[in-house]
C-alpha positions as CSV (number, residue, x, y, z in Angstrom):
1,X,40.5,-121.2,-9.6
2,X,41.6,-124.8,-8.4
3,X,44.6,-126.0,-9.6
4,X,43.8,-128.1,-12.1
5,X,42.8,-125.2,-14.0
6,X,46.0,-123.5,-12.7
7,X,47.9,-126.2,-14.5
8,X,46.2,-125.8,-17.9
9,X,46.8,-122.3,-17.4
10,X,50.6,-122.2,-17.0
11,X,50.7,-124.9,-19.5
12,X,49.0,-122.7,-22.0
13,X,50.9,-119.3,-21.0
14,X,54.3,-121.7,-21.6
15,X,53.0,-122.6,-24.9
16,X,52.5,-118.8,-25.9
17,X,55.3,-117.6,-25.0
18,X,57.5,-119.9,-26.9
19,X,55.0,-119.5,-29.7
20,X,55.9,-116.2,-29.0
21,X,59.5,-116.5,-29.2
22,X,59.6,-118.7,-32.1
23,X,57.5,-116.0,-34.3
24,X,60.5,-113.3,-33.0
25,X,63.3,-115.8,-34.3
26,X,61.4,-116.1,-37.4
27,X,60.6,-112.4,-38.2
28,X,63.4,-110.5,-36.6
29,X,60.5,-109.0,-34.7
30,X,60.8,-107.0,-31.5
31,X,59.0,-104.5,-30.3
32,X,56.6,-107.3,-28.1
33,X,58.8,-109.0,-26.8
34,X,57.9,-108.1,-23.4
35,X,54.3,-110.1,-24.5
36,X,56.7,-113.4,-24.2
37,X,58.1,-112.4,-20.5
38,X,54.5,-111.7,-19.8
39,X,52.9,-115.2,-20.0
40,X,55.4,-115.9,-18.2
41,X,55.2,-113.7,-15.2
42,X,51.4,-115.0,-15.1
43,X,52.8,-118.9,-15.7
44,X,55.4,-117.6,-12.5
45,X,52.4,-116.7,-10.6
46,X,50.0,-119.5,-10.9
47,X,52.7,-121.9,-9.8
48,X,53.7,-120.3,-6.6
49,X,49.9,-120.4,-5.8
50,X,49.9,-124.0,-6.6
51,X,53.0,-124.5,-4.4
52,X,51.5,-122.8,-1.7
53,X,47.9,-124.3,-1.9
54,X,50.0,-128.0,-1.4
55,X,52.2,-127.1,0.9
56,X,49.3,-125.8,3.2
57,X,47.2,-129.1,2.7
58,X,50.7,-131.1,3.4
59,X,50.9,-129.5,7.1
């Protein structure tokens, strides 16, 4: 995946997760809560590649 892709994708897992979140504040809801920490872990991971991937091409 090249990191323009990458991008939309963390933008996209950030948007879900506080989509997430806002649907738990609204609802008093839960039990998935660990669905919002998720998109984030993935988010996490996506940008450590992409931090990687430039800092290889910058040496």
């Amino acid at each position: 995946m090249d990191n323009n892709n990458k991008i939309n994708s963390v933008i996209y897992c950030i948007e879900c997760s506080l989509a997430r979140m806002k649907w738990y504040q609204e609802t008093g809801e839960t039990r998935f809560f660990d669905d919002s920490a998720a998109y984030l872990d993935v988010a996490n991971i996506y940008i450590r590649e992409i931090i990687n991937e430039n800092s290889k091409s910058t040496n």
